[in-house]
C-alpha positions in Angstrom: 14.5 -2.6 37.4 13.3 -3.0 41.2 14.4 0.4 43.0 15.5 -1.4 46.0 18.9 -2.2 43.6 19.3 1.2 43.0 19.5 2.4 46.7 22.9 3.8 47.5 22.9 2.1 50.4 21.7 -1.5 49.3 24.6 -0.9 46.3 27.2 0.1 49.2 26.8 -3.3 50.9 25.4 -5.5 48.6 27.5 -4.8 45.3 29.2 -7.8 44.7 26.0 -9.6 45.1 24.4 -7.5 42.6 27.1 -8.0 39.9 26.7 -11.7 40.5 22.7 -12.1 40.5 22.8 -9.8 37.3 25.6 -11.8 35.2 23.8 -15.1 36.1 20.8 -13.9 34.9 22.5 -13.1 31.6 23.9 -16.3 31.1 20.2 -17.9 32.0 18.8 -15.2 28.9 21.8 -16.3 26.7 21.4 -20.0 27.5 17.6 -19.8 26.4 18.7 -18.2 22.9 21.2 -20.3 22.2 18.4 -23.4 21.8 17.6 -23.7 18.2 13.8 -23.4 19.4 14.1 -20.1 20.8 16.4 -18.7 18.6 13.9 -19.6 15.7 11.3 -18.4 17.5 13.3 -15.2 18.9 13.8 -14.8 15.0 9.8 -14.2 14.1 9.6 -11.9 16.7 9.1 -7.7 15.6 12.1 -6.1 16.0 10.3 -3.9 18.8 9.9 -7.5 21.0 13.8 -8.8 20.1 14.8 -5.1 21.5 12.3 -5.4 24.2 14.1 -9.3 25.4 17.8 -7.6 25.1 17.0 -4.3 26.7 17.7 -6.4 30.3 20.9 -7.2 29.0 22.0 -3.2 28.8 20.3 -2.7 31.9 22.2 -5.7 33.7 25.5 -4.8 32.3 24.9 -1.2 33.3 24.3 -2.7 36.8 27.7 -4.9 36.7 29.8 -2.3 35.7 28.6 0.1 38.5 28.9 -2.8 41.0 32.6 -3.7 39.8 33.7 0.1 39.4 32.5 0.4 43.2 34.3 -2.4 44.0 37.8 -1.7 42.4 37.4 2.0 43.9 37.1 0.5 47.7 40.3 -1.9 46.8 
């Protein structure tokens, strides 16, 4: 993850915009495995690559659920 989106400071003002950027970037990865293609070829991967590809998605959701907590505490 880039460290500028961990700054305090960038999370105090920009949160919303990171809970956005990150959920649309999950739908993008979940779009892409939902082809037949790439779920086939997803499939023949090692199981050290298929937890590599959904390791962003912990991360991401780690990331939205800070951004939304920050948000519902301000509210």
């Amino acid at each position: 993850m880039a460290d500028f989106l961990h700054s305090s400071a960038q999370r105090d003002s920009a949160t919303p915009d990171t809970a956005v950027i990150r959920i649309d970037q999950l739908h993008a990865l979940a779009g892409l495995l939902s082809l037949e293609e790439v779920a086939e070829q997803f499939a023949g991967l090692s199981t050290v690559a298929q937890v590599c590809i959904f390791g962003p998605f912990e991360d991401a959701l780690t990331d939205v659920r800070a951004a939304l907590t920050q948000t519902a505490t301000r509210d």
